[in-house]
N, C-alpha and C positions, 0 to 999 in steps of 0.2 A: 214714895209717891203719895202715898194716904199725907206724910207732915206736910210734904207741898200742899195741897187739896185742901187740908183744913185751913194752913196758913192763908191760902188764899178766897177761902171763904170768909175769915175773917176781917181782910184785909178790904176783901168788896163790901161786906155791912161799916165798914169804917169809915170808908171812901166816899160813903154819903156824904158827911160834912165836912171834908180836910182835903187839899189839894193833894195832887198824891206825889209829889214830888216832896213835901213836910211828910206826907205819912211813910214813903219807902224810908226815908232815912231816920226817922225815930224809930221804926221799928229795925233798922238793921244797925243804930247807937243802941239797942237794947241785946241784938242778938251777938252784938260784939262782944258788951259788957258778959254775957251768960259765956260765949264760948272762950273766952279772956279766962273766965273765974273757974270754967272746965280746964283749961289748959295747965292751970296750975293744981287741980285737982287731981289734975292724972299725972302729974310729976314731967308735964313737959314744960315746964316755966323756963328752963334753961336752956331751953331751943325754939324760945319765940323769935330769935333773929333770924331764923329760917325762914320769918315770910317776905325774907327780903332775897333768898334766894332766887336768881332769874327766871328756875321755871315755877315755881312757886307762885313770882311776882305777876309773871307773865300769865299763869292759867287762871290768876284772879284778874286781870286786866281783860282777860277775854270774857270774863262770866260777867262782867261790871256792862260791858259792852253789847252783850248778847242779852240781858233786861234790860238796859235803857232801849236798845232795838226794838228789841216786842212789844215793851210799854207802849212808844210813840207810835208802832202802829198800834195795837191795839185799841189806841184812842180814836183811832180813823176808821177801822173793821168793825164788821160784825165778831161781836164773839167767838162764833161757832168759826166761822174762817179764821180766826187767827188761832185759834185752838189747833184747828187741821193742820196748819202749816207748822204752827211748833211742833206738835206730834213726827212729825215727819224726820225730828231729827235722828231716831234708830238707822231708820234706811240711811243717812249718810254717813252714820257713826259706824253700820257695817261697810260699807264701800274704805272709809277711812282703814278702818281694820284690819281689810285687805291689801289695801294698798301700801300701810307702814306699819302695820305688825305683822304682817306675814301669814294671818291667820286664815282659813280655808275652810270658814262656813262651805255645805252643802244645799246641794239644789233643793230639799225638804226645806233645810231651814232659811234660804233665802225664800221662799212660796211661803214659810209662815208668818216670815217679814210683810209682808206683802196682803197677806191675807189680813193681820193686823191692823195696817196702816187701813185695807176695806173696813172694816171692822169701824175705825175711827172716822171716816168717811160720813158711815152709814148714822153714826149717832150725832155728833154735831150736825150732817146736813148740811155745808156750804150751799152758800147760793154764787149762781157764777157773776150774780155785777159783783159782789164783794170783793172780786179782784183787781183791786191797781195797782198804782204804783206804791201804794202804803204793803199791799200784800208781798211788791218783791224786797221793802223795807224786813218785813216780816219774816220772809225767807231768807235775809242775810243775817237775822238776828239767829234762828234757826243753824245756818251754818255755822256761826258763832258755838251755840252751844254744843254740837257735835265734834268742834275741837278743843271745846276746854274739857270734854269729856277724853280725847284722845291724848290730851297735853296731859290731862291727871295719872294717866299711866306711864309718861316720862316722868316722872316725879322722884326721888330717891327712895326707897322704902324704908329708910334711916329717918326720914321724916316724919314726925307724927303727923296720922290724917288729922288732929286736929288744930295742930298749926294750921295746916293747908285749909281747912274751914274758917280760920281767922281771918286768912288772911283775905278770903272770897268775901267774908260778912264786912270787914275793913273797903274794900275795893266799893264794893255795892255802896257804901252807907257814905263813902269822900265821894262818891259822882251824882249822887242823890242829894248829898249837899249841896254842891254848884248847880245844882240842875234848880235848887228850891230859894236860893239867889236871886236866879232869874224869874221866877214864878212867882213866888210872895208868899207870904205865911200868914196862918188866920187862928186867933184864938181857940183852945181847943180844953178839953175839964179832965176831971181823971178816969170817967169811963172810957174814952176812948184811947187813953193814955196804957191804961188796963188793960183792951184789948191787944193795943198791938204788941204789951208785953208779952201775954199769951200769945201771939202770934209767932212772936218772939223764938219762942222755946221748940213750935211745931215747925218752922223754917229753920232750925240749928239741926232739929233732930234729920231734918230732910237733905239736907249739906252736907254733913257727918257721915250718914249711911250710903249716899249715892257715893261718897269720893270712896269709900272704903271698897262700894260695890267695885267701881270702876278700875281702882288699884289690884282686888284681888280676883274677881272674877273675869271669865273670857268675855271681851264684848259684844262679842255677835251674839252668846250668850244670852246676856244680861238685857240688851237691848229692846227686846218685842216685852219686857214687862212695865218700859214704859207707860205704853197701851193701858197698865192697871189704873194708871190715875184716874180713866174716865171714869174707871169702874165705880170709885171710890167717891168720885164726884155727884154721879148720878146715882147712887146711896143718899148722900149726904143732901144731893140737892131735893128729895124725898122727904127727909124727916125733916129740915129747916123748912124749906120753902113750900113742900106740897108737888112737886113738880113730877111726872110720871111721865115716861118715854113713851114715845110713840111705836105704832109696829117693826118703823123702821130703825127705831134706836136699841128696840132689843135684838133685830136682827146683829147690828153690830155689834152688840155685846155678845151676843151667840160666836159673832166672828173673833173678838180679842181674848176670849176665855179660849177658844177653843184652838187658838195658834199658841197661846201660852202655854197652854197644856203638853202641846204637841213637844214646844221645844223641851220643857220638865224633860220628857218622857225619851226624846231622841238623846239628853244629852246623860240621862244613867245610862240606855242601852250605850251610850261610845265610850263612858267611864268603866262601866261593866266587863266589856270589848278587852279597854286595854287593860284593866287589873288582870284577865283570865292570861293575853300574851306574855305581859310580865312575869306571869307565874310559872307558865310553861318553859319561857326565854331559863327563868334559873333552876328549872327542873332539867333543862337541857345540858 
């Protein structure tokens, strides 16, 4: 969540002067080329036909679809609401969870979900006209990313995750293409060519780790630490911009740190748990 954060802090001082339909896809023709030149670094050169694999192909088709979503609202929302609503994908990535992996969060950790999502509430700060029809745009981008995150777990684990990162940065960067087509293109020098290379490198790192997250960890799990990007955000939006949260924004940080924790903390006690019965089962 921090590579997300920064990438997209660099992406907004860039997007002053570039359309952003020429800036998604120069910056994801950059992050191609970086995770193309990782793929071969880590010896999986011989399994890049893998991003032609259907669920491969298909969970990069969804993730392509789920940012051009939130983009085109994003250009119609407030900030802070379209932030709210992407946020929101944890809660449905655990409902997914349940309903096709079989897994059975508890009522703790579904209230820390929950408490999270307040948490996210409380520091964006939605206002209620920011809601239209761009916002339920917004929330189907939102659903979108909640199944490419479910689809990353059908994935084969013969698969390098970072094929499967190629082939996401490939998907993004061919609909960013068509998309900047129709948009138009505007001369642009080599600092901001520079930036989004840099951007480049913090959006691979952020691809990389999430699909890995997603692969090997529980998702009900992993999910409420979504919640960290604000964290990282409102850092960051501090030492660039000067910007300082309100009483209300650190309440929600009180609230996403403190369901994060929660879940840490629930889920050694149930690793804990079951190392002690395992131990006992072959003492038995």
């Amino acid at each position: 969540m921090a590579g997300f954060v920064v990438n997209d802090a660099i992406v907004k001082h860039v997007s002053q002067g570039m359309p952003s339909a020429q800036l998604i896809f120069l910056r994801g023709a950059f992050a191609s080329l970086l995770v193309l030149g990782l793929a071969f670094a880590l010896g999986a050169g011989g399994q890049l036909r893998q991003v032609l694999h259907p669920r491969v192909a298909g969970r990069a088709a969804v993730d392509a679809c789920a940012t051009v979503m939130y983009l085109l609202s994003l250009f119609h929302l407030p900030l802070g609401n379209a932030t709210a609503i992407n946020l929101a994908a944890p809660l449905f990535l655990v409902l997914f969870a349940v309903w096709f992996l079989d897994e059975r969060p508890g009522a703790a950790r579904w209230l820390a979900v929950a408490v999270g999502f307040a948490g996210v509430l409380c520091v964006v700060q939605p206002r209620g006209d920011g809601f239209n029809a761009w916002a339920l745009l917004c929330l189907a981008g939102t659903l979108f990313h909640a199944t490419r995150d479910l689809l990353t777990r059908r994935i084969d684990p013969a698969i390098p995750s970072i094929v499967v990162t190629l082939a996401t940065a490939v998907a993004v960067t061919v609909l960013s293409a068509a998309m900047s087509l129709a948009q138009g293109w505007q001369p642009f020098g080599l600092v901001p060519l520079a930036w989004l290379a840099a951007a480049s490198v913090f959006l691979v790192a952020g691809y990389f780790l999430i699909i890995q997250c997603m692969r090997q960890g529980e998702v009900s799990l992993t999910a409420p630490f979504r919640y960290s990007a604000l964290l990282f955000a409102v850092v960051l939006g501090y030492v660039v911009w000067g910007d300082v949260p309100d009483a209300w924004a650190w309440c929600g940080i009180a609230l996403l740190v403190g369901s994060g924790l929660y879940v840490v903390h629930d889920q050694r006690g149930r690793t804990a748990r079951a190392q002690r019965m395992a131990l006992d089962a072959q003492a038995d």
